[in-house]
Backbone of each chain as ProteinMPNN parsed JSONL, in Angstrom:
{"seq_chain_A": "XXXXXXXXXXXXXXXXXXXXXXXXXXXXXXXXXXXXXXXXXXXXXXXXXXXXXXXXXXXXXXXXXXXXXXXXXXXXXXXXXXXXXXXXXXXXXXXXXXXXXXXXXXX", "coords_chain_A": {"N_chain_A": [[5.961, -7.101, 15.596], [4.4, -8.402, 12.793], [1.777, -10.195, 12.002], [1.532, -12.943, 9.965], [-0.803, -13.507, 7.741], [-2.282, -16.629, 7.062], [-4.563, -18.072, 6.393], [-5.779, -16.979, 4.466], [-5.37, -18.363, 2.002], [-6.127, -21.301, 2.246], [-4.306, -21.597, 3.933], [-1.874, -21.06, 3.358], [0.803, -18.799, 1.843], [1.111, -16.394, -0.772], [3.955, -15.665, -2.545], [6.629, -13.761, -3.487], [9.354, -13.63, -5.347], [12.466, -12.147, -5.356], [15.53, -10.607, -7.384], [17.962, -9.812, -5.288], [20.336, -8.137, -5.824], [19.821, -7.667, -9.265], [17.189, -6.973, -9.176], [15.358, -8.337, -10.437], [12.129, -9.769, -10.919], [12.053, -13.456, -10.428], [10.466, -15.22, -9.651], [7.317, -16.81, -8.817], [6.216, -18.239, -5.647], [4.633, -20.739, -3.016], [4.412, -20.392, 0.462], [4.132, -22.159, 3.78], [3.292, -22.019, 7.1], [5.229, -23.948, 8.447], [7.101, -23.76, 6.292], [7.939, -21.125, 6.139], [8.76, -20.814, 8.756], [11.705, -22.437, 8.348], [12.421, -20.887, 6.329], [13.065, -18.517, 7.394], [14.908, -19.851, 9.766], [17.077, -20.562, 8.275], [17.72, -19.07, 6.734], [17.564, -19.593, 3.75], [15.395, -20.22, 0.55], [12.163, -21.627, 1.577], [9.827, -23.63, 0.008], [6.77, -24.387, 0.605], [4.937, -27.138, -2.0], [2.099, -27.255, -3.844], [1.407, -28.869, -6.007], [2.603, -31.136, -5.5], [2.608, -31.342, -2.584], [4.584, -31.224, -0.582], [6.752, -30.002, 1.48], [9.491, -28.279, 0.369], [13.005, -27.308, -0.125], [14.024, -25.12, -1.799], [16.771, -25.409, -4.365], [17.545, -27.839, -3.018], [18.018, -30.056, -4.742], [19.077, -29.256, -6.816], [20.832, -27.083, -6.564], [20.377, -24.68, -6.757], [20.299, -22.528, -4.787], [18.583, -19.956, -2.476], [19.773, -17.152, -1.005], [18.221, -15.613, 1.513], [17.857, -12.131, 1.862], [16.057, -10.308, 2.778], [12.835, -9.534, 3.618], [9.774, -8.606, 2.987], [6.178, -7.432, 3.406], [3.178, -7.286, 2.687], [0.616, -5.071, 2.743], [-2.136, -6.096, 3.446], [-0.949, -8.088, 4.831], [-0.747, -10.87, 3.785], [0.758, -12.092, 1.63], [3.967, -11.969, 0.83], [7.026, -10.641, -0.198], [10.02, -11.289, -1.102], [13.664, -10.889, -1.008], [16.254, -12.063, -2.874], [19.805, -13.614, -2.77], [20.549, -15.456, -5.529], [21.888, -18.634, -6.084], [22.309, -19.563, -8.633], [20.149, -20.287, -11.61], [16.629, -19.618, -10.823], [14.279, -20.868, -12.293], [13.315, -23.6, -13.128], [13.441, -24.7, -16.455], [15.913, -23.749, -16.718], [16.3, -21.23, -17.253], [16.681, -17.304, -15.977], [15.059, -16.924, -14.727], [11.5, -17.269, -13.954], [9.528, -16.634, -15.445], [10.151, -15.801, -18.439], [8.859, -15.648, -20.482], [7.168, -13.103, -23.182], [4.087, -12.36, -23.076], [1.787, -12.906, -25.587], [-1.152, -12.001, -27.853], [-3.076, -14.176, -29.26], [-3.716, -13.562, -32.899]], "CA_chain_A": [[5.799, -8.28, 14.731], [3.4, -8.963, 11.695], [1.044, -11.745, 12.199], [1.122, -12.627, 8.933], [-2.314, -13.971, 7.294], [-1.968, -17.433, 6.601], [-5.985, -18.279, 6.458], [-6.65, -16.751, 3.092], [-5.248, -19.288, 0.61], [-5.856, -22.09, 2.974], [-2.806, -22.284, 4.857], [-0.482, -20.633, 2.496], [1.037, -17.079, 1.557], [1.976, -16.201, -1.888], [5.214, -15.233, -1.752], [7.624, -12.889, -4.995], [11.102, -13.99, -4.649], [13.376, -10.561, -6.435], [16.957, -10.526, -6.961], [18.528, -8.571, -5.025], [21.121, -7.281, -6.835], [19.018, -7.363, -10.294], [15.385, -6.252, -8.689], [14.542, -9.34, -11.833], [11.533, -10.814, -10.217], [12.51, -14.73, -9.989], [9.63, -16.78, -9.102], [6.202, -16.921, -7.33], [5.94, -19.441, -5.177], [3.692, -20.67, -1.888], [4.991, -21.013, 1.756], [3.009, -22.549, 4.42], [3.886, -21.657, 8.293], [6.597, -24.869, 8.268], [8.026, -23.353, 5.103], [7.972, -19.648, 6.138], [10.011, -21.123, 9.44], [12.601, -22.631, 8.447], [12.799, -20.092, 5.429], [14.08, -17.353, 8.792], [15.843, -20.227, 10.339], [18.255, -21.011, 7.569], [18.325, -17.98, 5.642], [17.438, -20.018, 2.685], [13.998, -20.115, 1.133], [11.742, -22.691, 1.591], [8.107, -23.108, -0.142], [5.538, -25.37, -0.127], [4.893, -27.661, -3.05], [0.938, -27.529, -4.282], [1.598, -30.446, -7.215], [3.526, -32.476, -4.544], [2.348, -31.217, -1.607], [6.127, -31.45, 0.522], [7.913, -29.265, 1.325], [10.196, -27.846, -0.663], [13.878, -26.406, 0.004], [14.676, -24.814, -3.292], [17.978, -25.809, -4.787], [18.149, -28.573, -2.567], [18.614, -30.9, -5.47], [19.756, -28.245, -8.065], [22.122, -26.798, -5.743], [20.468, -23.352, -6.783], [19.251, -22.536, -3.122], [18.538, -18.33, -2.366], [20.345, -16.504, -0.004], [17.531, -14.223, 1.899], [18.349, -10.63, 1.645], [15.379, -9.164, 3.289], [11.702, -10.145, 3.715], [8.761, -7.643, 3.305], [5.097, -8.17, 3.919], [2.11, -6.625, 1.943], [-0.416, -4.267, 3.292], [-2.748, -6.873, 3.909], [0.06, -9.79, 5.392], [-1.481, -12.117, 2.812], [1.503, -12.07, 0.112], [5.849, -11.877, 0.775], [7.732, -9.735, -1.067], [11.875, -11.702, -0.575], [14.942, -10.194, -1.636], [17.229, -12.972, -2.2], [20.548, -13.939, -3.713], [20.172, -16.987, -6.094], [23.415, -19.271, -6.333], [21.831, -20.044, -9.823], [18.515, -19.992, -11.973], [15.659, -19.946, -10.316], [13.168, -22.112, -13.247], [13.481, -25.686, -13.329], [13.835, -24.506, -17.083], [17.224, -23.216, -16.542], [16.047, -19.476, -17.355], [17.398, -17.051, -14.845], [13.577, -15.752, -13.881], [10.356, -18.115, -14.328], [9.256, -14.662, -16.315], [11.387, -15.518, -19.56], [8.087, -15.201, -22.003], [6.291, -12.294, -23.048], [2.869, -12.941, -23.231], [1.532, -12.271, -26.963], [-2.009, -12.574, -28.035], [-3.447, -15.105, -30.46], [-4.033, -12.889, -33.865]], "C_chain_A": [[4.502, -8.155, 13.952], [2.577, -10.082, 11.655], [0.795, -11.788, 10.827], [-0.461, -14.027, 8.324], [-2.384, -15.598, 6.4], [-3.507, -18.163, 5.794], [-6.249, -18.317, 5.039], [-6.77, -17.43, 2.06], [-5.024, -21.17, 1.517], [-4.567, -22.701, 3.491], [-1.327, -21.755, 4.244], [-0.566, -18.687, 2.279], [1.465, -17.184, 0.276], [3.435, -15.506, -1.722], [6.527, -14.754, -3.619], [8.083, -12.993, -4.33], [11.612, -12.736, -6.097], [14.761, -11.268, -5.798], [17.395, -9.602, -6.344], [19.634, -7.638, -5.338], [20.396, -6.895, -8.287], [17.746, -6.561, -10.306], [14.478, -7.385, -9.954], [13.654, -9.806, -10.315], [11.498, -12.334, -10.422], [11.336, -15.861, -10.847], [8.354, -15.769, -8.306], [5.914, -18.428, -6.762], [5.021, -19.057, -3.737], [4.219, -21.122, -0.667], [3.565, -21.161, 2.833], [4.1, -22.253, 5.829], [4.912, -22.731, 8.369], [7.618, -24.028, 7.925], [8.757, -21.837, 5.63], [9.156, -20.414, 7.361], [11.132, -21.219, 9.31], [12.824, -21.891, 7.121], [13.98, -19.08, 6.676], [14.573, -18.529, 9.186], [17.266, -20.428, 9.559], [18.405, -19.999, 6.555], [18.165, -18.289, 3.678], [15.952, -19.88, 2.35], [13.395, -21.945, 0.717], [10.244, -22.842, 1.318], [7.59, -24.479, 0.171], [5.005, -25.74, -1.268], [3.202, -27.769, -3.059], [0.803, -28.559, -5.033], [1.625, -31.058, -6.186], [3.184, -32.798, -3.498], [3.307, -31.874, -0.107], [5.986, -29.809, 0.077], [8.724, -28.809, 1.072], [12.072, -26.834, -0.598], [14.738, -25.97, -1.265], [16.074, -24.547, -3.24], [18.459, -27.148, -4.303], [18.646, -29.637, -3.493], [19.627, -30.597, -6.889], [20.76, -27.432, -7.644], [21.83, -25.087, -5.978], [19.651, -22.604, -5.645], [19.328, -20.582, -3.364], [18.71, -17.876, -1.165], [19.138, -15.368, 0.556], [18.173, -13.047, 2.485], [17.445, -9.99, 2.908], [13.725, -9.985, 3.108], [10.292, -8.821, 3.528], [7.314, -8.447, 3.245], [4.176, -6.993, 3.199], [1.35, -5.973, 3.3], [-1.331, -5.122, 3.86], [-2.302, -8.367, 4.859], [-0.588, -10.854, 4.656], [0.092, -12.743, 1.96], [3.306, -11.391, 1.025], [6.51, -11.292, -0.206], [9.833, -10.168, -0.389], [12.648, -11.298, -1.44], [16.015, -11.73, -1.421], [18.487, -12.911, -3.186], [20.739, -15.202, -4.077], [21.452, -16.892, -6.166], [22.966, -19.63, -8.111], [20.135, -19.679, -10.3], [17.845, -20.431, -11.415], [14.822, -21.13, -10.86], [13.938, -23.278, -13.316], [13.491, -25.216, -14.944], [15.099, -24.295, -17.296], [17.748, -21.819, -16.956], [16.656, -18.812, -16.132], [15.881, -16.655, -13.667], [12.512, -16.953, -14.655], [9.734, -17.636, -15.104], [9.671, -14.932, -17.673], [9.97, -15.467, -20.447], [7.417, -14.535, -21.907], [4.905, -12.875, -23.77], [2.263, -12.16, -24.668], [0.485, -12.852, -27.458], [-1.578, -13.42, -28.809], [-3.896, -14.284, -31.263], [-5.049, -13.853, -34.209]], "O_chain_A": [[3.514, -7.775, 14.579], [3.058, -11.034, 11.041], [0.037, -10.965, 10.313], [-0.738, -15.164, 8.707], [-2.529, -15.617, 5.177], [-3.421, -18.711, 4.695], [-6.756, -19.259, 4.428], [-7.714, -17.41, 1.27], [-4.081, -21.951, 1.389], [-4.041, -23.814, 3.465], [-0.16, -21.981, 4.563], [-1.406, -17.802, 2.443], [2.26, -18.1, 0.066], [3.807, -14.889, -0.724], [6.956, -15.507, -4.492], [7.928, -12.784, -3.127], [11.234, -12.597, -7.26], [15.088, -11.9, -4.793], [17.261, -8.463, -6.79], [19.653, -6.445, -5.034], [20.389, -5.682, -8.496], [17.352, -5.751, -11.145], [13.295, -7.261, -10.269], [14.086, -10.065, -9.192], [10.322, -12.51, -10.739], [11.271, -16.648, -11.792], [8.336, -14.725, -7.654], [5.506, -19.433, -7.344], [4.714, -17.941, -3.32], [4.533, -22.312, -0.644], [2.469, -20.602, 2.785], [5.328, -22.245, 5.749], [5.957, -22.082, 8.339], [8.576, -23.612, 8.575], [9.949, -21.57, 5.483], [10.313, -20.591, 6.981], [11.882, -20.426, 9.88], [13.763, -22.482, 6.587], [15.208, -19.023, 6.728], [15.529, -18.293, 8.448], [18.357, -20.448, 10.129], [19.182, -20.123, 5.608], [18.486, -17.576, 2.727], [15.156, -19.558, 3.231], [13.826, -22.894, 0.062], [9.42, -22.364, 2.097], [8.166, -25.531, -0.108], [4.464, -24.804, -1.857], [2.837, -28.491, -2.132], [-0.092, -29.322, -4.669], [0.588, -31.624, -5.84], [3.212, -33.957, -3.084], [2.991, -32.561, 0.864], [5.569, -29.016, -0.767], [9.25, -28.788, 2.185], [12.13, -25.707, -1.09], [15.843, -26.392, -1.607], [16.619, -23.777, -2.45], [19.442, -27.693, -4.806], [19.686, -30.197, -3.146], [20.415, -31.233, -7.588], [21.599, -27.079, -8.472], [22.646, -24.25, -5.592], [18.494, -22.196, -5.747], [19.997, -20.037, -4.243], [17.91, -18.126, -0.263], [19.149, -14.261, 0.017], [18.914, -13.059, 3.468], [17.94, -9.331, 3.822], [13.634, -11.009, 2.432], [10.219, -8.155, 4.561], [7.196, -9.663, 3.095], [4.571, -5.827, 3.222], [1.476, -6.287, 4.483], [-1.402, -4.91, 5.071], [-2.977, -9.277, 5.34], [-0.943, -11.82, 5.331], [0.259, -13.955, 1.832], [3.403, -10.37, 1.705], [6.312, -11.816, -1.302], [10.563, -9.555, 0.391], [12.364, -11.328, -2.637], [16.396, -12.282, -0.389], [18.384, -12.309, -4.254], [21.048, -16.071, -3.262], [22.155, -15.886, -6.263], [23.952, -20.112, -8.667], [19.249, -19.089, -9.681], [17.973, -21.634, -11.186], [14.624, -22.157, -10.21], [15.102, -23.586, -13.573], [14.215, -26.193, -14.754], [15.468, -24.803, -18.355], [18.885, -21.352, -17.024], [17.135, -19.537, -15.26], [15.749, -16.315, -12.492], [12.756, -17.419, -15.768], [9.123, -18.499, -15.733], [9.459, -13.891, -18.296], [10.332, -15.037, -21.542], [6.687, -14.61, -20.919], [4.786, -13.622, -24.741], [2.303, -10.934, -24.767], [0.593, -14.058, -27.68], [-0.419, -13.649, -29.152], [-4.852, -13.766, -30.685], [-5.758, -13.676, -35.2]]}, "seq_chain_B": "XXXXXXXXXXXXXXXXXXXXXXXXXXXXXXXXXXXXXXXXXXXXXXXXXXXXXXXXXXXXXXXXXXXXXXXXXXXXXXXXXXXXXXXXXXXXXXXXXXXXXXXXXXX", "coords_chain_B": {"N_chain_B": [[0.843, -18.262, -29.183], [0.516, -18.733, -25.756], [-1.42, -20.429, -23.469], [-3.164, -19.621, -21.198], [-3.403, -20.742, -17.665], [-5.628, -20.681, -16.188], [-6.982, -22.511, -14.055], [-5.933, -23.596, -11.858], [-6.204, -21.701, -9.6], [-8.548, -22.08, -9.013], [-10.233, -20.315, -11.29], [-8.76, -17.809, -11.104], [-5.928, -15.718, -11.746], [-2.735, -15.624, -10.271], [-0.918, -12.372, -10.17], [1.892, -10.422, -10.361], [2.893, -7.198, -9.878], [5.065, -4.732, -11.539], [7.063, -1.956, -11.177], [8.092, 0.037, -14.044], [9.724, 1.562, -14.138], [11.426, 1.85, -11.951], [12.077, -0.759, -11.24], [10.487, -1.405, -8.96], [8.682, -3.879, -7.39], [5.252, -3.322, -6.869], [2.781, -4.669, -6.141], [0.653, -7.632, -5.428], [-1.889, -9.202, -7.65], [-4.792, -10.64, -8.461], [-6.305, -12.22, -11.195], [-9.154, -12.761, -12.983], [-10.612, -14.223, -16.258], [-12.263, -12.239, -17.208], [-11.158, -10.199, -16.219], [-8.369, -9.862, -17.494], [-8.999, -9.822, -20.092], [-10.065, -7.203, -20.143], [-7.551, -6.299, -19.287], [-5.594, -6.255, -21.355], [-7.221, -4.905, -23.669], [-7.674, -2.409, -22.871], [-5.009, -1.704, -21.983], [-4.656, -0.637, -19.558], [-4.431, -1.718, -16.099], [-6.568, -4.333, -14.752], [-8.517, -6.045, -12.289], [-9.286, -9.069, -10.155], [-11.505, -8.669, -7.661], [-11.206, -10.371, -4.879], [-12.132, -10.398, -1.854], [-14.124, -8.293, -2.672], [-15.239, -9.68, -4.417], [-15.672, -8.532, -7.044], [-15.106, -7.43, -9.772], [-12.382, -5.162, -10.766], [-10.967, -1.896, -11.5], [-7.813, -0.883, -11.423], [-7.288, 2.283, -9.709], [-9.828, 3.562, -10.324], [-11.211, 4.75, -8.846], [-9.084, 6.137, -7.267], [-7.431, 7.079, -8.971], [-4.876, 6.497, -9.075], [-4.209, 4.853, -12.496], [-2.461, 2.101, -13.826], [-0.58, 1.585, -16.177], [0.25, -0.48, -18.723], [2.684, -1.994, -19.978], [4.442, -4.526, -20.262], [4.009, -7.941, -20.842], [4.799, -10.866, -18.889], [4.639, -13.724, -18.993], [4.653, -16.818, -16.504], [6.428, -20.094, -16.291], [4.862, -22.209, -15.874], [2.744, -21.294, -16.4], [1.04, -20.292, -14.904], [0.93, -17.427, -13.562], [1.478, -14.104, -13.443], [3.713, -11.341, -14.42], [3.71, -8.487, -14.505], [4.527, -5.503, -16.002], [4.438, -2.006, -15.437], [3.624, 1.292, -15.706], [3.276, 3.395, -13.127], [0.611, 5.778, -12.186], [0.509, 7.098, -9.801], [0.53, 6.275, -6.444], [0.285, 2.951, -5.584], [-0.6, 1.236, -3.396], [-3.213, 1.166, -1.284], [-2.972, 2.307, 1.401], [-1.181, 4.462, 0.819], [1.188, 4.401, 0.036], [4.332, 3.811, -1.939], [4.339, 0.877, -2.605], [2.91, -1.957, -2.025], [4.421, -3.346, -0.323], [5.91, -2.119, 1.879], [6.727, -2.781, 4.756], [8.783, -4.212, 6.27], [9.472, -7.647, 7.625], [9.69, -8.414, 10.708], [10.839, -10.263, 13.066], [8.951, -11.467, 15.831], [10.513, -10.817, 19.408]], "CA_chain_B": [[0.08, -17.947, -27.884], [0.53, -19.209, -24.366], [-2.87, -20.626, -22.933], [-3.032, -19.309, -19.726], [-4.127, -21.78, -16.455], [-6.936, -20.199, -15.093], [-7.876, -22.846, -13.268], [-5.212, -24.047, -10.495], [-6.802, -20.911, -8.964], [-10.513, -21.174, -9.071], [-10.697, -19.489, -11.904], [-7.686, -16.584, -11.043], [-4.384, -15.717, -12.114], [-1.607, -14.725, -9.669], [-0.412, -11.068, -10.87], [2.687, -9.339, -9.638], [2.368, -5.641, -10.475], [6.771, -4.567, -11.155], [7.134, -0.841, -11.78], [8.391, -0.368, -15.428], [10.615, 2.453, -14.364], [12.455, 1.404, -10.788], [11.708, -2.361, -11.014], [10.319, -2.095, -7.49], [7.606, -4.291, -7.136], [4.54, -2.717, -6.181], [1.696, -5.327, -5.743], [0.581, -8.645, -6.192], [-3.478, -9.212, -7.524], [-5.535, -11.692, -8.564], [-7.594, -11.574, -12.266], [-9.998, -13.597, -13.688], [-10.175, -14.134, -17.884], [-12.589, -10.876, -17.867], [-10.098, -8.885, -16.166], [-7.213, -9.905, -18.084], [-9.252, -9.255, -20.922], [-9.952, -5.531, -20.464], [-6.444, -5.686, -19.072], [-4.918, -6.202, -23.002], [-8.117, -4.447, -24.292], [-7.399, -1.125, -22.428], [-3.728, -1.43, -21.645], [-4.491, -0.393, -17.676], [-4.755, -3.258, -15.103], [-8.0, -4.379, -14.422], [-8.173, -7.102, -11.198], [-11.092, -9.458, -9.799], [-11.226, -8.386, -6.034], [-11.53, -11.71, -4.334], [-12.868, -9.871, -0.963], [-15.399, -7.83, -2.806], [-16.037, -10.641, -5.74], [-15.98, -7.379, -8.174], [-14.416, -6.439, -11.073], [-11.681, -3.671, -10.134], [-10.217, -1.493, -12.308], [-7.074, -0.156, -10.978], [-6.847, 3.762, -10.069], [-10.706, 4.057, -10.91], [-11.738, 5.685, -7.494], [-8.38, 6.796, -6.795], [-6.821, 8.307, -10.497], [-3.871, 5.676, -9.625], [-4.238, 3.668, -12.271], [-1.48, 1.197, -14.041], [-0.671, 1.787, -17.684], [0.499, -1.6, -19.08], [4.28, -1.404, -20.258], [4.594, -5.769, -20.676], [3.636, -8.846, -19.551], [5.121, -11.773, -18.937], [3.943, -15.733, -18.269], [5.63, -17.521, -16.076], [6.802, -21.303, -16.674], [3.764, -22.738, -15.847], [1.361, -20.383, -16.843], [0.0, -19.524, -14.107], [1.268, -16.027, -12.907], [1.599, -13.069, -14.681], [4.467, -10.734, -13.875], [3.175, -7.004, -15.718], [5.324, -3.854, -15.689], [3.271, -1.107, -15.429], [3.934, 2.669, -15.548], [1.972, 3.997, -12.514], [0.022, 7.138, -12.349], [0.353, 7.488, -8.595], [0.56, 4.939, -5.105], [-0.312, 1.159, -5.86], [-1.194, 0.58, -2.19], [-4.39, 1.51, -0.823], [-2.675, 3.163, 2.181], [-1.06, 5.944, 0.206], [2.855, 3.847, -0.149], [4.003, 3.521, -3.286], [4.378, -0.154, -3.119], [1.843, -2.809, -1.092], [5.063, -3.982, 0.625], [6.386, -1.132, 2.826], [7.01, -2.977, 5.832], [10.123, -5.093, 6.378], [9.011, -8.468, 8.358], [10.548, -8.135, 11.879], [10.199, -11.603, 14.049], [8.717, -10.954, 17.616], [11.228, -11.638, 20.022]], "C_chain_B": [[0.512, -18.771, -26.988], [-1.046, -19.533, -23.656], [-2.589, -20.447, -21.708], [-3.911, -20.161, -19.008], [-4.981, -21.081, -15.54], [-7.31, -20.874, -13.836], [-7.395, -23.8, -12.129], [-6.261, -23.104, -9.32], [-8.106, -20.699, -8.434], [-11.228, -20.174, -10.084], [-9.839, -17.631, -12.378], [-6.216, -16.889, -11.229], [-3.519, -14.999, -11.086], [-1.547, -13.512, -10.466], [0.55, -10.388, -9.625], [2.723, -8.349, -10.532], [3.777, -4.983, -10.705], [6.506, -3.103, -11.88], [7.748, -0.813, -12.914], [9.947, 0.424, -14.922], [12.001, 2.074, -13.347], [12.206, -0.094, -10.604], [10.986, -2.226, -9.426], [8.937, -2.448, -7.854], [6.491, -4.137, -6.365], [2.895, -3.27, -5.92], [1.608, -6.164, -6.124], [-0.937, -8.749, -6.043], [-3.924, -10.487, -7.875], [-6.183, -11.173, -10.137], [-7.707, -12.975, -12.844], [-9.629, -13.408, -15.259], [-10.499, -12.737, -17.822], [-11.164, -9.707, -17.696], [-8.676, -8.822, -16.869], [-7.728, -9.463, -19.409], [-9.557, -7.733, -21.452], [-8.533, -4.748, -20.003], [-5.479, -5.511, -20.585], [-6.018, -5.185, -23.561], [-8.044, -2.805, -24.107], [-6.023, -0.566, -22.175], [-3.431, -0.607, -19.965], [-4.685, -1.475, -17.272], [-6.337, -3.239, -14.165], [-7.561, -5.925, -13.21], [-9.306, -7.969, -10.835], [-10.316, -9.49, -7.977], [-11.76, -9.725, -5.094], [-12.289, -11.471, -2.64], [-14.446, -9.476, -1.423], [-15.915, -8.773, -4.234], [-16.532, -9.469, -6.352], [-15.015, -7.921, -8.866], [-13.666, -5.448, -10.505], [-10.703, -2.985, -11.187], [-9.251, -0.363, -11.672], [-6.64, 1.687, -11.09], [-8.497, 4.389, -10.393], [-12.002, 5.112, -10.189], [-10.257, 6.869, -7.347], [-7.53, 7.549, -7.661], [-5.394, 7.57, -10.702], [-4.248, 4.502, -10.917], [-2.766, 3.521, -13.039], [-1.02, 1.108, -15.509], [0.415, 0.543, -17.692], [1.745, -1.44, -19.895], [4.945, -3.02, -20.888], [4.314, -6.678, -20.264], [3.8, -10.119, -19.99], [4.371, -12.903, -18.229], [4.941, -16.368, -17.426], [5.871, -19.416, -16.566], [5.653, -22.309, -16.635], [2.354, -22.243, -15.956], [0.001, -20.02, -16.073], [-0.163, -18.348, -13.397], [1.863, -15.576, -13.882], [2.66, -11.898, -14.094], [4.071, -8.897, -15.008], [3.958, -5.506, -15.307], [4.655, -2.972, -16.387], [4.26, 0.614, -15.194], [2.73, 3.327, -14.21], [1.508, 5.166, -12.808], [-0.037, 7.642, -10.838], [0.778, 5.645, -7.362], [0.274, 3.959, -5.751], [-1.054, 0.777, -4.771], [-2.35, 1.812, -2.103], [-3.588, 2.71, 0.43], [-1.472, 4.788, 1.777], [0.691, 5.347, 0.017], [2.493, 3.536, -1.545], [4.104, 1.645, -3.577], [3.579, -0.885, -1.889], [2.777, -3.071, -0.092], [5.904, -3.343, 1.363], [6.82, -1.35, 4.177], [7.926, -4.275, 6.15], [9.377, -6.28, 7.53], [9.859, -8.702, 9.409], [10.065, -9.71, 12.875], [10.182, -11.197, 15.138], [9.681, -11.842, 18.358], [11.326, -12.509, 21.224]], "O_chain_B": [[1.01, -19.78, -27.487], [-1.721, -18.542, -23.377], [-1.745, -21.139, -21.14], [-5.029, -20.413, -19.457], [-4.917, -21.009, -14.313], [-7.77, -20.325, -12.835], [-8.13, -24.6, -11.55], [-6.916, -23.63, -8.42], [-8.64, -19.796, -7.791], [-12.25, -19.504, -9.942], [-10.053, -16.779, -13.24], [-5.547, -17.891, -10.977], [-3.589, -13.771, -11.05], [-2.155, -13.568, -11.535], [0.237, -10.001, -8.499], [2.616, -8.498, -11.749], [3.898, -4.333, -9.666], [5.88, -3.016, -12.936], [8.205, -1.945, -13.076], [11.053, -0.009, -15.244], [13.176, 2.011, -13.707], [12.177, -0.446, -9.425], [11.082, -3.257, -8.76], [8.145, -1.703, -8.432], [6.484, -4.662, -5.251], [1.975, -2.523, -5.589], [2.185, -6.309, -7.202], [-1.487, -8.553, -4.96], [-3.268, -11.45, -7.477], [-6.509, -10.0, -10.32], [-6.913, -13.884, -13.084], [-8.687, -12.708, -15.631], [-9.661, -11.9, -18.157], [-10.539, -8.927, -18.415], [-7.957, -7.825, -16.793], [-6.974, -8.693, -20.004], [-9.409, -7.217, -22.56], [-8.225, -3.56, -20.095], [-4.715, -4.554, -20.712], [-5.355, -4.314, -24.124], [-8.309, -2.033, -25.03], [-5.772, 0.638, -22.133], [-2.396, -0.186, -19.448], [-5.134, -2.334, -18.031], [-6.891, -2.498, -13.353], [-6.56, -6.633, -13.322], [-10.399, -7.575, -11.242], [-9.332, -9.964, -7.41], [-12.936, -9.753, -4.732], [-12.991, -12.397, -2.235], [-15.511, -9.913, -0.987], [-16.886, -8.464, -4.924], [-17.743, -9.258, -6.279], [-14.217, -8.789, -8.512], [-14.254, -4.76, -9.671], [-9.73, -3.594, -11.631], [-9.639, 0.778, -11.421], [-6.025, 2.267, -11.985], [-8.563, 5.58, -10.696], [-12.979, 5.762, -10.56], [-10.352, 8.096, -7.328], [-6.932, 8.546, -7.254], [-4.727, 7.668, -11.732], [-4.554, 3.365, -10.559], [-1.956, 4.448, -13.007], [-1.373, 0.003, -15.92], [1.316, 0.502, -16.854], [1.669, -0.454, -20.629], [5.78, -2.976, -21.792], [4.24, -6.627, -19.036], [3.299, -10.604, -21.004], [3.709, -12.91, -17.192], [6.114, -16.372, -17.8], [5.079, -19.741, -17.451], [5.633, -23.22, -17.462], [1.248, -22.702, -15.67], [-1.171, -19.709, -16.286], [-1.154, -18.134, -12.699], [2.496, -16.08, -14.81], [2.233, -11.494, -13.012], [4.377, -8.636, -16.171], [3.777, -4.727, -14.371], [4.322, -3.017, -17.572], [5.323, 0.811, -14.606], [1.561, 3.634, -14.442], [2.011, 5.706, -13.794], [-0.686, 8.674, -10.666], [1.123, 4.487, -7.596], [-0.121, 4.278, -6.872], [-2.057, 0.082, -4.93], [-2.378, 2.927, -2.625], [-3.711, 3.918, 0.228], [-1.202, 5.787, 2.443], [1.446, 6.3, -0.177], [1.465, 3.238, -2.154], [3.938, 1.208, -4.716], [3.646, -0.346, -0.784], [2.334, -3.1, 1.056], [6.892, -4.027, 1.627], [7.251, -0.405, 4.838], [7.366, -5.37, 6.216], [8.659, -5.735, 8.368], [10.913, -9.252, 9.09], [8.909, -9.963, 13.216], [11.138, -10.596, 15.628], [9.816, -13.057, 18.211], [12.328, -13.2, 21.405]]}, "name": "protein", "num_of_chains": 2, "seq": "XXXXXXXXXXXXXXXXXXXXXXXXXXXXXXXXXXXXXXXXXXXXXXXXXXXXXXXXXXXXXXXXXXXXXXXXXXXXXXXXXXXXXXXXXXXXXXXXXXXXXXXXXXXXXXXXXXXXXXXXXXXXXXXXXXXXXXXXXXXXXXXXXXXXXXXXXXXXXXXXXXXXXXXXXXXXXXXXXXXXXXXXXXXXXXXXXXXXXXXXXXXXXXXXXXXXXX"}
């Protein structure tokens, strides 16, 4: 087992959600030991809200919840690396990836 | 332009690091304005090391570094998703990606 490093961002892990069929990276979001739980108990994921500060079971109201694939863990256990399969778009935009703009200076 | 949110962070930007070539995602960093600024300015990935409160310019001890390929904002402008061409490993321990180790729950 991985003790993973919850300390560093007071209480939270960053956490890249990938498709797993696409390899599109999704989302970054923040789980807190709760979140990370019942993320492995239900196979779904589950972050922690910083704005809101709940809990958070993504899709629960959008119905676009993510099937976990697979879980990896950084070199340092700071940061999540999830493989999941989305039932739908990830962004509260309705993009498929939170990602949709390329970043282009100011001339 | 996109004004980027520096300052949910303290001052830092999430960064996931996505290979350009195999999408696999091979790190997630941290950068301040400077380092985002010599990160467009040079087209390698420059980082602010939140351990060693440096400046880090990726690859500059080790010859890996990150040649800059695109980079996207996410929805709230606070993480940066950058596909990078490497020049070698991403991780410190000689893997090509930070997240090499599948998260196994102790039983």
């Amino acid at each position: 087992m991985i003790a993973l490093d919850f300390k560093k961002e007071s209480g939270l892990i960053t956490t890249v959600i990938q498709d797993a069929r696409t390899q599109q990276v999704l989302m970054v979001a923040y789980m807190n030991a709760e979140s990370f739980e019942r993320t492995l108990a239900t196979g779904e994921t589950w972050f922690w809200s910083r704005s809101r500060q709940t809990l958070w079971h993504k899709g629960e109201t959008s119905g676009n919840i993510q099937k976990v694939q697979s879980i990896a863990v950084d070199c340092d256990a700071d940061t999540l690396l999830i493989s999941v399969l989305p039932a739908g778009p990830a962004c509260h935009t309705g993009h498929t990836s939170c990602f949709y703009r390329a970043y282009a200076r100011k001339e």
